[in-house]
C-alpha positions in Angstrom: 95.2 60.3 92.4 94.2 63.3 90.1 96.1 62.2 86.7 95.2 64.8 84.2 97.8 66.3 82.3 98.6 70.2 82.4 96.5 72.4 79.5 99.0 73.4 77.4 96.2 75.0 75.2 96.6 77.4 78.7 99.6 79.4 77.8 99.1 79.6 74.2 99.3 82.6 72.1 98.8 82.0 68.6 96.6 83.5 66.3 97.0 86.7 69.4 98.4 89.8 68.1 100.4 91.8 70.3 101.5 95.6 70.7 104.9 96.0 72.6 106.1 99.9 73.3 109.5 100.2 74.1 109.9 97.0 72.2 113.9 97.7 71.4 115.0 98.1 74.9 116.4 96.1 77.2 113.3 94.4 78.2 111.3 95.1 75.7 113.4 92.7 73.1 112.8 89.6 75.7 108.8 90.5 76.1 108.6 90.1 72.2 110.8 87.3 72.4 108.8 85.1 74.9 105.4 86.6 73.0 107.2 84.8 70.0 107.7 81.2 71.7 104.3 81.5 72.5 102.9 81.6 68.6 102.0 85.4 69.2 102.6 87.8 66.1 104.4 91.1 67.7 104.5 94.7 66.4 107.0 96.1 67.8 106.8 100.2 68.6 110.1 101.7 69.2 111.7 105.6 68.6 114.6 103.8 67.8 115.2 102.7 64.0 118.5 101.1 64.4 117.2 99.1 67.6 113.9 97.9 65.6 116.1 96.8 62.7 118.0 95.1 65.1 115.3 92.9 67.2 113.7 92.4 63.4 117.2 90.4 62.8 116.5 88.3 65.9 113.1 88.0 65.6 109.5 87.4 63.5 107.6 90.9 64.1 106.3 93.3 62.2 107.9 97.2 63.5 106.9 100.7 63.2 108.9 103.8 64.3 105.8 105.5 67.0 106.1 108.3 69.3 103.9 106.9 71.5 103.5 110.5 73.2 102.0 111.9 69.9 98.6 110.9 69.2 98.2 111.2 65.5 101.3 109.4 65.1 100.0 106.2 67.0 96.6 106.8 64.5 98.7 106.8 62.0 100.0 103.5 63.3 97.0 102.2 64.4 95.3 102.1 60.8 98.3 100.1 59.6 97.5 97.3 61.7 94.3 96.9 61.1 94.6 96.5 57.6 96.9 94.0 57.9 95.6 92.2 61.0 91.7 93.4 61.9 92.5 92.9 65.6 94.6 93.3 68.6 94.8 91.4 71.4 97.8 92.1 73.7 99.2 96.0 74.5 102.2 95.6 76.3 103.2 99.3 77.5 106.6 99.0 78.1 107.9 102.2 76.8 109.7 104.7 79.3 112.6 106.6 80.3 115.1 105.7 82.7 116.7 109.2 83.7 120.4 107.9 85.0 122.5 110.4 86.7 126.0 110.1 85.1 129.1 112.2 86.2 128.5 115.3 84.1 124.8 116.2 86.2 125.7 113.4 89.1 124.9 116.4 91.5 121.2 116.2 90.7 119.4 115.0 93.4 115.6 115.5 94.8 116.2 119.0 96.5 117.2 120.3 92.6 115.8 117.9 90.4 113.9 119.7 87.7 110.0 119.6 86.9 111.0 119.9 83.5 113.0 116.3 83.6 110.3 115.0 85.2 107.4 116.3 82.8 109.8 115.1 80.1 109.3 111.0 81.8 105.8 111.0 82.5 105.3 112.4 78.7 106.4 109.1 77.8 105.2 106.3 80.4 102.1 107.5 82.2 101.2 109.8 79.3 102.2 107.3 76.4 100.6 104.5 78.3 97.2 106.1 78.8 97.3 107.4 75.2 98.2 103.8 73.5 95.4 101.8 76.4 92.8 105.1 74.6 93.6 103.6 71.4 93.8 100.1 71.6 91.5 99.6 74.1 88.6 100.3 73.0 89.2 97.6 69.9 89.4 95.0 73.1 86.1 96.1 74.3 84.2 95.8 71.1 85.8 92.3 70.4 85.1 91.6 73.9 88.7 90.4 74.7 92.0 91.5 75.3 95.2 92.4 77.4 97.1 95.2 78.7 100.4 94.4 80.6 102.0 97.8 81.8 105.4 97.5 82.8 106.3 98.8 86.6 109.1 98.0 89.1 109.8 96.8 92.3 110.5 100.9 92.9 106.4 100.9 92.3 106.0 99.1 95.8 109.3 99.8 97.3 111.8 103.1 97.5 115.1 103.2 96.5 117.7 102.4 98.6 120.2 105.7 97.5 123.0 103.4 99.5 123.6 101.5 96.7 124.6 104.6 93.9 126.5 106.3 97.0 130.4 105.4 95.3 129.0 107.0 92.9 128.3 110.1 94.7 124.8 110.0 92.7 120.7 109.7 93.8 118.2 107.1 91.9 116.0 110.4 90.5 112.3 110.9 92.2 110.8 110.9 88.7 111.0 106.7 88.5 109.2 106.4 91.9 106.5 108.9 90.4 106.3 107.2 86.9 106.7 103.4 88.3 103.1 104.0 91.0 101.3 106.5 88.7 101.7 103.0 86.6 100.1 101.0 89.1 97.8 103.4 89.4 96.5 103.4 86.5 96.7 99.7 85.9 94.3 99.8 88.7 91.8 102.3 87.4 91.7 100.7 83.6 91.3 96.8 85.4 88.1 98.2 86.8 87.0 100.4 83.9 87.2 97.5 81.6 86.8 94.7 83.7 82.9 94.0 82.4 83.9 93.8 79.0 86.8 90.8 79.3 90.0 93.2 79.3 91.9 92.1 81.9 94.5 95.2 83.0 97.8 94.2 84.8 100.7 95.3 85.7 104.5 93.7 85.8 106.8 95.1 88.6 110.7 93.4 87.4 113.4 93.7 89.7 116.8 94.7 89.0 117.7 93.3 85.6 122.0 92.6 85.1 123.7 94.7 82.8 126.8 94.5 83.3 126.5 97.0 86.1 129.2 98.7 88.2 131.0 95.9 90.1 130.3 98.0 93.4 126.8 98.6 92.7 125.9 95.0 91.3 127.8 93.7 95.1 125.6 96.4 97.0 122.1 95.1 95.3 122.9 91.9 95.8 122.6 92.0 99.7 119.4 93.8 99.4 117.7 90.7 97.6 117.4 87.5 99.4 117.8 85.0 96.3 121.6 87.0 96.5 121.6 87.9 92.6 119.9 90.6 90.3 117.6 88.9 87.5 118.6 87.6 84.4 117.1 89.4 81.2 115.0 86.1 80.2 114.2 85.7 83.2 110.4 87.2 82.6 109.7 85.3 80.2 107.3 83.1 81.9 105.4 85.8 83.4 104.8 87.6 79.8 103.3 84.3 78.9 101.4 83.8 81.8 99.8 87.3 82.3 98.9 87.3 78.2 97.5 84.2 78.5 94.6 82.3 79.9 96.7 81.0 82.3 95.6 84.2 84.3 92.6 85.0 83.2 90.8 85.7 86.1 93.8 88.3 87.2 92.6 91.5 87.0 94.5 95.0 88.1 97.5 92.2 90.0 100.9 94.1 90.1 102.9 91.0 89.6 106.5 92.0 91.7 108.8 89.3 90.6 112.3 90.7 91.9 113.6 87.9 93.7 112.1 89.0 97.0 113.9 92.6 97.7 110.3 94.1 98.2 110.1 91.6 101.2 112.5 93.1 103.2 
């Protein structure tokens, strides 16, 4: 019987250094938080001061208000950490907007939805991504090593079901199905770019996360996914770990769907 003990050494992060975008969202807190309990260092990138602050309180990371859409500001950025650090490791490009249709423009659906909206979202996570992997990137290939996790959806493999916002007379906008594959897509094209030069590129497609949703809305999701729930917020955790780690390092340009199987149906 094969008695060797798992490699703990595997899923170890320290002495990494790790980029998160979007770091003061609602996932973007529990990416730095599971980069934390594996010994990572985390600069956290946000717009948001008060949110920084905030995960600074909860948290050991270092935090800079970025723009990630304006490329002398992430420069900027960029020459801060490598005084202090010389390296990075880990991009995590989380960073994106969630256009939600409320009751004041609830009429807005894909027949009037405007270009400008949509220009407005893939400023931030197709364009901020690409600018930040331009960046960081390249420091990755010279060390010969590093990560880039870009942050999906299920919507990158699946379309939204528009039954689920109907009580709510409202449409899930076009502009996340855009975003959430031109992710994928460029996931793919960097994972084979930089795949000579050790930089593994992948991508992490989350399900629906709870937040205290509409009661109608959270019961209409539900039957969609098999496991009969909507994920918890540390409940990818595991798979920040695993995907900055060397416990996947021969995964290259995976979209990793964890939404408790609603994709598969």
């Amino acid at each position: 019987m094969y008695k060797k003990k798992i490699n703990l050494s595997y899923f170890d992060l320290k002495d990494k250094v790790a980029i998160v975008t979007g770091a003061g969202g609602l996932l973007g807190k529990e990416h730095c938080k599971a980069l934390e309990m594996a010994g990572c260092q985390i600069i956290a990138l946000d717009i948001d001061i008060k949110k920084l602050k905030k995960l600074k309180g909860e948290i050991n990371c270092d935090y800079y208000l970025c723009d990630i859409t304006n490329k002398k500001n992430i420069l900027r950025i960029k020459k801060k950490i490598l005084k202090k650090y010389k390296k990075i490791n880990i991009l995590i490009n989380n960073a994106a907007i969630d256009f939600v249709p409320s009751k004041k423009n609830k009429k807005i659906n894909f027949e009037n939805f405007s270009t400008k909206q949509l220009h407005k979202e893939i400023k931030v996570s197709i364009n901020g991504s690409m600018l930040m992997s331009q960046i960081f990137g390249p420091l990755m290939v010279k060390n010969k090593n590093g990560v880039i996790i870009n942050v999906a959806s299920d919507l990158s493999v699946i379309a939204p079901n528009q039954e689920i916002y109907s009580h709510l007379n409202i449409y899930k906008p076009v502009s996340y199905s855009i975003i959430k594959h031109g992710i994928i897509g460029l996931t793919k094209y960097l994972a084979s770019y930089w795949g000579k030069k050790n930089v593994r590129v992948n991508s992490l497609s989350p399900g629906g996360v709870f937040n205290n949703q509409d009661k109608i809305f959270h019961s209409k999701i539900k039957k969609l996914i098999p496991m009969n729930r909507m994920a918890n917020v540390n409940e990818y955790h595991g798979a920040i770990i695993f995907l900055c780690s060397d416990s996947s390092k021969y995964m290259n340009g995976h979209n990793l769907v964890i939404d408790g199987g609603r994709s598969i149906i």
